[in-house]
N, C-alpha and C positions, 0 to 999 in steps of 0.2 A: 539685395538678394533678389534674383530673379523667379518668376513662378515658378520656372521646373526645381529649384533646391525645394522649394518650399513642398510641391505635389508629392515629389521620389526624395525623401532624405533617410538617413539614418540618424537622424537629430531625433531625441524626443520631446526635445523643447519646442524642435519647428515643426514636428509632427503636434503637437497639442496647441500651437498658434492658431495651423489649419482648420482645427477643430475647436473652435471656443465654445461650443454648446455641446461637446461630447456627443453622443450618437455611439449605433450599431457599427461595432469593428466585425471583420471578416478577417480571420487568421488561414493562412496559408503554407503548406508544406508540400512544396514544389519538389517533386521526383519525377524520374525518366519515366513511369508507365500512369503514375499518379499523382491525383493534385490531392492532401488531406484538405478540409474544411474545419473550420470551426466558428462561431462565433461568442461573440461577447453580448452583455447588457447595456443599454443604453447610458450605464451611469462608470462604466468601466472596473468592476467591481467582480465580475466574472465571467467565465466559458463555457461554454458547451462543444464538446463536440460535433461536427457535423457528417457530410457524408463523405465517403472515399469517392473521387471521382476519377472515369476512366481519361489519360492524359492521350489527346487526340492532335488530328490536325488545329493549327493555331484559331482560327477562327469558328470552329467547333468550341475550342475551350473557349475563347473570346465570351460567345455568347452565351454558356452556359452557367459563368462569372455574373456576365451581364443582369441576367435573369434573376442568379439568387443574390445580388445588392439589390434589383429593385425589391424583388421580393420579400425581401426583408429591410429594408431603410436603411441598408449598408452607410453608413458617413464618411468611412474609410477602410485604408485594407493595410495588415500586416503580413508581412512576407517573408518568411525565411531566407535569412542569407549565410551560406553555407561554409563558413570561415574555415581554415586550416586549422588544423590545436595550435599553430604559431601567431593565429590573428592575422595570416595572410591570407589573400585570393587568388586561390586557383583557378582553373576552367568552370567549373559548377558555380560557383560565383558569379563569375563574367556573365555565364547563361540564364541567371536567377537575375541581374542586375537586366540583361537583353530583356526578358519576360518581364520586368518590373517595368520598362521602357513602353513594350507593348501595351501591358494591361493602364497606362495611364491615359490612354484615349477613352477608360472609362468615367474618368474625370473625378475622381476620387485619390486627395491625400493616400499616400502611400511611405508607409514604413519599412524597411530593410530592417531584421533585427535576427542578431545573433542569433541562430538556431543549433551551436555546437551544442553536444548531449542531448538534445531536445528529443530525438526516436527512443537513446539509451532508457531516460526519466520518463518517457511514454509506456517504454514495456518492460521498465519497472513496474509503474503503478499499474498495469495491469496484471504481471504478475502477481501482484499484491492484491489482487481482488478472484486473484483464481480463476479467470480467464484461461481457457485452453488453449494450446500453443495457433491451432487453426482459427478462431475465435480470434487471439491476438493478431494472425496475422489481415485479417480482414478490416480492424479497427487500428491497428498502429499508425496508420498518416494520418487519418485523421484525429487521433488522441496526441498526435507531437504537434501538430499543427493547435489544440487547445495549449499544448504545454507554451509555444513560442508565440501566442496571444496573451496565455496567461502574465509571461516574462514581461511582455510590454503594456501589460495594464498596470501590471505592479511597480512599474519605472513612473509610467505616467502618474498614478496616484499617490508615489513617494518623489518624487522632486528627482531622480535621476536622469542626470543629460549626458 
């Protein structure tokens, strides 16, 4: 197995090799105008949501990435990858797969993980907290982007590959 499977995989077996001392996850929910944020606990146990940020020219986003791993001891990053309801890849895929490509000059383990339902189960649960529809829509990338960290902390601390 060469480093790039290991850096960009959709394995969460060789996602949690790369990482044997666990660390700060950075979840991500990649959209055309916006990037959500969220992170995790150092012990992968939970999320937070983070900020909505504005999706720019590529090196604008690059370092803005940049900035909050160092700033927070990011160890690695989870990435929404936008499957078809058939489990195929589309173009948004291809393009989240391109960006995942990108973002690994920041030398950080990088997870592609299912993100179907993951906006739906975000504004639900803000539904569910009485969230106003304008409210929701300012916090929904970033609350699906905890939902598709959440999914992959809980694969990682149950054994699913």
């Amino acid at each position: 197995m060469d480093s790039e499977e290991i850096l960009i995989t959709t394995s969460v077996a060789h996602f949690r090799l790369a990482l044997p001392d666990g660390g700060v996850l950075l979840g991500l929910d990649l959209g055309t105008k916006t990037i959500g944020t969220a992170l995790s606990d150092a012990g992968w146990r939970f999320t937070t949501p983070g900020k909505t940020l504005p999706r720019g020219k590529w090196l604008r986003d690059l370092e803005t990435l940049r900035s909050l791993a160092k700033e927070r001891s990011v160890a690695g990053i989870v990435l929404g990858l936008p499957l078809n309801m058939d489990g195929s890849e589309g173009p948004r895929a291809q393009s989240t797969r391109a960006y995942a490509r990108n973002l690994a000059s920041l030398g950080l383990p990088l997870l592609l993980w299912d993100e179907r339902w993951s906006t739906a189960s975000a504004e639900r649960d803000l539904i569910a907290q009485d969230i106003s529809r304008a409210r929701r829509a300012e916090r929904i990338d970033s609350h699906a982007a905890a939902v598709i960290l959440q999914g992959a902390l809980d694969a990682l601390a149950g054994g699913v590959f």
